[in-house]
C-alpha positions in Angstrom: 1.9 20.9 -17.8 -0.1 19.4 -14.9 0.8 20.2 -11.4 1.2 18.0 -8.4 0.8 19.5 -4.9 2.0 16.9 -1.7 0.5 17.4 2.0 1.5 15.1 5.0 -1.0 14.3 7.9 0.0 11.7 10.9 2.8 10.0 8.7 6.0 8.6 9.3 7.4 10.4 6.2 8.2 7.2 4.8 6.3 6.9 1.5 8.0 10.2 0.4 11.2 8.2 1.2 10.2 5.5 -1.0 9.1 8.1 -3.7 12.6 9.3 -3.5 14.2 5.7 -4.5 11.6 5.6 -7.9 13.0 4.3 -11.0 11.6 3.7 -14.2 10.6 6.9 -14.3 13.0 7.9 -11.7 11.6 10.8 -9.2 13.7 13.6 -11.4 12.2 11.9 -14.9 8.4 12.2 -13.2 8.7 15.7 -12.4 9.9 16.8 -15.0 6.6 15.7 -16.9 4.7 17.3 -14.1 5.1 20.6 -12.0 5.7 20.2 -8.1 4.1 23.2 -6.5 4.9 21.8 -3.0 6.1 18.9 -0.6 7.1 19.2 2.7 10.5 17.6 2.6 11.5 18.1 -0.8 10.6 22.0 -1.4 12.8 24.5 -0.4 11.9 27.8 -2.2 8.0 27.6 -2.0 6.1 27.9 0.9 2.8 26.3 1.4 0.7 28.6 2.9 2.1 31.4 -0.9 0.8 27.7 -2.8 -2.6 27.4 -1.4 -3.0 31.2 -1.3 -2.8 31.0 -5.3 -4.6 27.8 -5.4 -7.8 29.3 -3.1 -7.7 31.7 -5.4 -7.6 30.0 -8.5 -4.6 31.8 -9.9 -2.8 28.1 -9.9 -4.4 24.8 -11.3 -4.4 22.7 -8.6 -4.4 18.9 -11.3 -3.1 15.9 -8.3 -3.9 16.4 -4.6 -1.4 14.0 -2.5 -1.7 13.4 0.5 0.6 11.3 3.3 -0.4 10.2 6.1 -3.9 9.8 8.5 -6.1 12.7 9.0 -7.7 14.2 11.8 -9.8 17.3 12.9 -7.5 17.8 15.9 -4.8 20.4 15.2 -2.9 19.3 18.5 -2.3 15.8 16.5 -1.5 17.4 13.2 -1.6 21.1 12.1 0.0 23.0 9.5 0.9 26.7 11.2 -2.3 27.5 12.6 -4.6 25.3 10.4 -5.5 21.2 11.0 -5.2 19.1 8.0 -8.4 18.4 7.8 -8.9 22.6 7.5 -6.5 22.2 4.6 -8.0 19.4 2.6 -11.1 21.2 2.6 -9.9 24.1 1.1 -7.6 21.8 -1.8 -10.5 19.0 -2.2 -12.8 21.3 -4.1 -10.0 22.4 -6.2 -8.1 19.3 -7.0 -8.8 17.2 -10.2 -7.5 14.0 -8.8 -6.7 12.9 -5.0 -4.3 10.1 -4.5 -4.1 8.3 -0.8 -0.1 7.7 -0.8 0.4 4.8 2.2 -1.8 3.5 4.2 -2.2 6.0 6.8 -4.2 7.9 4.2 -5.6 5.1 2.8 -7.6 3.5 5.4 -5.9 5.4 9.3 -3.7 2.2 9.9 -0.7 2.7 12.7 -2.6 6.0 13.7 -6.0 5.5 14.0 -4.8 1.7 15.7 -2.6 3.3 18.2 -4.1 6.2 19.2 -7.6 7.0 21.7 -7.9 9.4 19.2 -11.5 8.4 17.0 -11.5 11.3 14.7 -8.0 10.2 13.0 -9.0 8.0 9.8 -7.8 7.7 6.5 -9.1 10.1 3.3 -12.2 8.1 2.3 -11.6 4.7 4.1 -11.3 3.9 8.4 -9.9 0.1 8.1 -12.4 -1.4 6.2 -15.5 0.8 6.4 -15.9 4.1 4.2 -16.2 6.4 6.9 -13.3 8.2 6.0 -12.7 12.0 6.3 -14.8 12.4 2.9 -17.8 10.4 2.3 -18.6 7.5 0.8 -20.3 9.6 -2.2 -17.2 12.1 -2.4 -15.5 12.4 -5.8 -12.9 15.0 -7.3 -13.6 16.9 -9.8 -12.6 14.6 -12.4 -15.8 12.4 -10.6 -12.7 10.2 -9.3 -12.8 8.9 -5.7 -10.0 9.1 -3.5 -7.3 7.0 -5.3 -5.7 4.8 -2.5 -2.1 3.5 -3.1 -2.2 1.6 0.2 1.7 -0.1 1.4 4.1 0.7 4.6 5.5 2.3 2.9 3.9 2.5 -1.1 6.1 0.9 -3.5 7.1 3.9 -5.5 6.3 2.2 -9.1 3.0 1.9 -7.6 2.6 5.9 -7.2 4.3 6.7 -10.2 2.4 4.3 -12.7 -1.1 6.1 -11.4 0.6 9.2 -11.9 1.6 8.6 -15.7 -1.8 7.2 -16.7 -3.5 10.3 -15.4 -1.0 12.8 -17.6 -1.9 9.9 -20.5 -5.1 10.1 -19.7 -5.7 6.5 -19.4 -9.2 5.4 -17.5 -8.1 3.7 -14.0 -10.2 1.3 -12.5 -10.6 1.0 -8.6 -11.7 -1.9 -6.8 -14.0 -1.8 -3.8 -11.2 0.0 -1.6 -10.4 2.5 -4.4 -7.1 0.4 -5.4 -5.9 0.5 -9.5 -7.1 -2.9 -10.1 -4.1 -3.1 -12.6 -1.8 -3.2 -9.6 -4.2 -4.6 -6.5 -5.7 -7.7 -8.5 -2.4 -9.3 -7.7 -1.4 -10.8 -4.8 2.6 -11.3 -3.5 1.9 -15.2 -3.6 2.1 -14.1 -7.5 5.4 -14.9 -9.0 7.1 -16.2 -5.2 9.5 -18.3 -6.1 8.4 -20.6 -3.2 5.4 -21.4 -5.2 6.0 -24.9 -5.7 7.1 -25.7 -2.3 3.4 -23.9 -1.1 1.4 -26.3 -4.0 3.3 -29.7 -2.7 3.2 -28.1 1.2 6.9 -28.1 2.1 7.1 -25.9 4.6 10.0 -24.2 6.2 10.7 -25.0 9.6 13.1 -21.7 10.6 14.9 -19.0 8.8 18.1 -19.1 6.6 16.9 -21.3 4.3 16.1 -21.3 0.4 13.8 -23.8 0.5 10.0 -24.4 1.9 6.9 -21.9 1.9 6.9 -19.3 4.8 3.0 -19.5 5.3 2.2 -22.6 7.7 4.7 -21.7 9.7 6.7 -18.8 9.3 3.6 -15.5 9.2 3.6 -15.3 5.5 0.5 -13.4 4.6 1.4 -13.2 0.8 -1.6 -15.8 -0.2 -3.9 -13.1 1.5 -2.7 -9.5 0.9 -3.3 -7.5 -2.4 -0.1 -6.1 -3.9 2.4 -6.7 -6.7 5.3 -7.4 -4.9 7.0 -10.1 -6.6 5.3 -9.0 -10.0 7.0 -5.7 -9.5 10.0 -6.1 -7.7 11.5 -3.6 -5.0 14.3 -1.6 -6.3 14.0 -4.0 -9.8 15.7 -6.8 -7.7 14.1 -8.5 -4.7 10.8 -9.1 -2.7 10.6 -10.2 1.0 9.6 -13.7 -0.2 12.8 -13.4 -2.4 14.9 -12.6 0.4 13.5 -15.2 2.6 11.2 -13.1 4.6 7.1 -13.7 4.6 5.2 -10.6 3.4 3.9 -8.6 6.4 0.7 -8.0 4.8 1.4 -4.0 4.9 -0.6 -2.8 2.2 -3.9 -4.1 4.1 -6.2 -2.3 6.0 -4.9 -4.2 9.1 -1.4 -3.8 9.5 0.2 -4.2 11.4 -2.6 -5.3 14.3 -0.2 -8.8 14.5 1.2 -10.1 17.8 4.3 -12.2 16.0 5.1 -11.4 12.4 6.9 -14.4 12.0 4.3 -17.3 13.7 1.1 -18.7 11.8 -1.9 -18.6 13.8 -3.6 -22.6 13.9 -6.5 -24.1 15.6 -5.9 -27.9 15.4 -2.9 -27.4 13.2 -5.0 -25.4 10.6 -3.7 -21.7 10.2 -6.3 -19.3 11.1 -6.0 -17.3 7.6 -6.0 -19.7 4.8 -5.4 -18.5 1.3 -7.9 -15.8 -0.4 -10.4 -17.6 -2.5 -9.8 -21.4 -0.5 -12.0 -22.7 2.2 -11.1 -24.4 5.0 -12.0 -27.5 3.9 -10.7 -27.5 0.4 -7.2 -26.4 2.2 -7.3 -29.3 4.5 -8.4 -31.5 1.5 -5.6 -30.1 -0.5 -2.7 -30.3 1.5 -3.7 -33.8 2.7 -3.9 -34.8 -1.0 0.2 -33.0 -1.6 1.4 -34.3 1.5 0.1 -38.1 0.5 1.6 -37.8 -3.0 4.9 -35.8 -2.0 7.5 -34.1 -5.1 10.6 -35.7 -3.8 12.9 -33.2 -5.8 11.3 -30.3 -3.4 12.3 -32.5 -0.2 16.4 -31.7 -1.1 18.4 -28.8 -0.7 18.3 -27.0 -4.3 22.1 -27.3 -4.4 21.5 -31.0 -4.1 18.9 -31.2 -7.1 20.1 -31.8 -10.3 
C-alpha cells in the first residue's frame, strides 16, 4: 500500500477542510487505498517528528509528499518544534516519490507572499507567475515529476483526490506550464455556466438576486479567465458560484485575491479591462456590438416568463 504523508506551511487550514468534505471517493474510501502516516489536524496517534525519524531513515516509504500552505526559510513565520518548513521539506523532498502543491499558498505563495514584507515566503516550485519557487525550476521527485500544483482557495477536494487515484493507477498525468493536471486545468468555470447564453447574446446582469444575465461586464466574474473545473465538476455534486448567482473569484490563479472589488468589472471606455482568455480586444468589441445589434429576445424575459 502506498503511503501519503501531509505537512502545512503559512495556510489557513482550509484545503484540509475541503479534503474533509470529499466524495466520490469520500476521504475514508481514499485512505483506505492509501496509508496516512501523518497530518496535522487529522492524526492523533502519530507524531511527526517518530514519522520523519523513520522516513530520514528509510525504515518508511515515504510514496506522496503534501504539502499546505506557502513556504518560507523563516522559522518565526512558520516552524515545526524547532525546525522551519523549509528544514523539513528538504529532508522529505529527496525521499518522496511524488509532491503535490494542495492550494494555492503552496502552489504559487498567494495571500502570504501578497500580504506579507516577508520575500523569502513563496510557493513550492512557483512565486505568482515566475518559477522561483522554494525548489528550482529543474527540481523533480523521484518519480522525475515536478511539483504537482492543485492550485484553488481552497482546492476542490475532487481535484486532490482524482491526482491521487491516478498515481496509485499509475496513470501518466500531464502538467501544463504551471504544473496543473491538464485533465482538470484545461477547463475554465465559463465551461458549463448556465449563463452561457446570456454571455454569447451580452445580457448582462445589472445587480444581484437575479437568474438571469452574465456576471462578467458588470458584476467581477472572472470565470472566462481563470483555469478550473468548477461548473464541470460541481462543488459538493450540486452547485458552482455561477450556479448560485455569484461570479467566480478567480481563486485558483496565481493572483488572488490582489482585487479591490470582487463584485465590479474593471472598464476603460466601457471595455472591461480583462476580456475573455483567447479574445482580443477588438474581436470582443466587434462581438458584442454584432449580439447586441441582433438581440435573442427570449433571453430579454424573466425565465419564468419564457415559454
Amino acid at each position: 500500500m502506498k503511503t501519503l504523508l501531509w505537512i502545512q506551511g503559512l495556510t489557513c487550514n482550509g484545503n484540509t477542510q475541503s479534503l474533509l468534505n470529499a466524495e466520490n471517493p469520500s476521504f475514508y474510501e481514499l485512505f483506505s487505498k492509501i496509508k496516512l502516516l501523518y497530518h496535522p489536524s487529522i492524526s492523533y496517534r502519530e507524531k511527526i517528528f517518530s514519522v520523519l525519524k523513520k522516513i530520514k531513515e528509510e525504515k518508511v516509504k515515504l510514496d506522496i509528499l503534501v504539502v499546505e500552505g506557502a513556504i518560507t526559510t523563516d522559522k518565526n513565520f512558520c516552524r515545526i518544534g524547532n525546525l522551519s518548513i523549509s528544514e523539513i521539506l528538504d529532508t522529505l523532498s529527496k525521499r518522496a516519490d511524488f509532491i503535490i502543491a494542495a492550494g494555492n499558498c503552496a502552489s504559487y505563495g498567494n495571500i502570504p507572499a501578497l500580504y506579507t514584507k516577508n520575500k523569502d515566503i513563496r510557493g513550492l516550485q512557483f512565486k505568482f507567475t515566475e518559477k522561483k519557487g522554494y525548489f528550482s525550476p529543474e527540481f523533480r521527485t523521484r518519480s522525475g515529476y515536478p511539483v504537482i500544483n492543485i492550485p484553488g482557495c481552497p482546492m476542490h477536494p475532487a481535484w486532490f483526490t482524482q491526482t491521487v487515484l491516478a498515481i496509485l493507477e499509475n496513470r501518466k498525468i500531464i502538467l501544463d506550464d504551471y504544473n496543473r493536471p491538464k485533465e482538470l486545468f484545461m477547463y475554465l468555470p465559463h465551461d458549463g455556466c448556465i449563463r452561457n447564453e446570456y454571455f454569447e447574446w451580452k445580457v448582462e446582469s445589472e445587480e444581484f438576486g437575479h437568474k438571469e444575465g452574465c456576471l462578467f461586464y458588470n458584476l467581477g466574474c472572472k470565470g472566462p479567465m481563470t483555469h478550473a473545473p468548477c461548473n464541470k465538476i460541481l462543488w459538493n455534486r450540486i452547485s458552482s458560484k455561477t450556479r448560485a448567482g455569484s461570479p467566480c473569484l478567480g481563486c485558483t490563479e496565481f493572483n488572488f485575491p490582489l482585487r479591490e472589488n470582487y463584485f465590479e468589472t474593471k472598464k476603460n471606455i466601457g471595455i472591461p479591462e480583462e476580456v475573455p482568455l483567447g479574445v482580443s480586444k477588438r474581436a470582443y468589441i466587434t462581438i458584442s456590438g454584432v449580439a447586441k445589434t441582433l438581440k435573442n429576445e427570449r433571453l430579454l424575459k424573466k425565465l419564468e416568463e419564457t415559454e
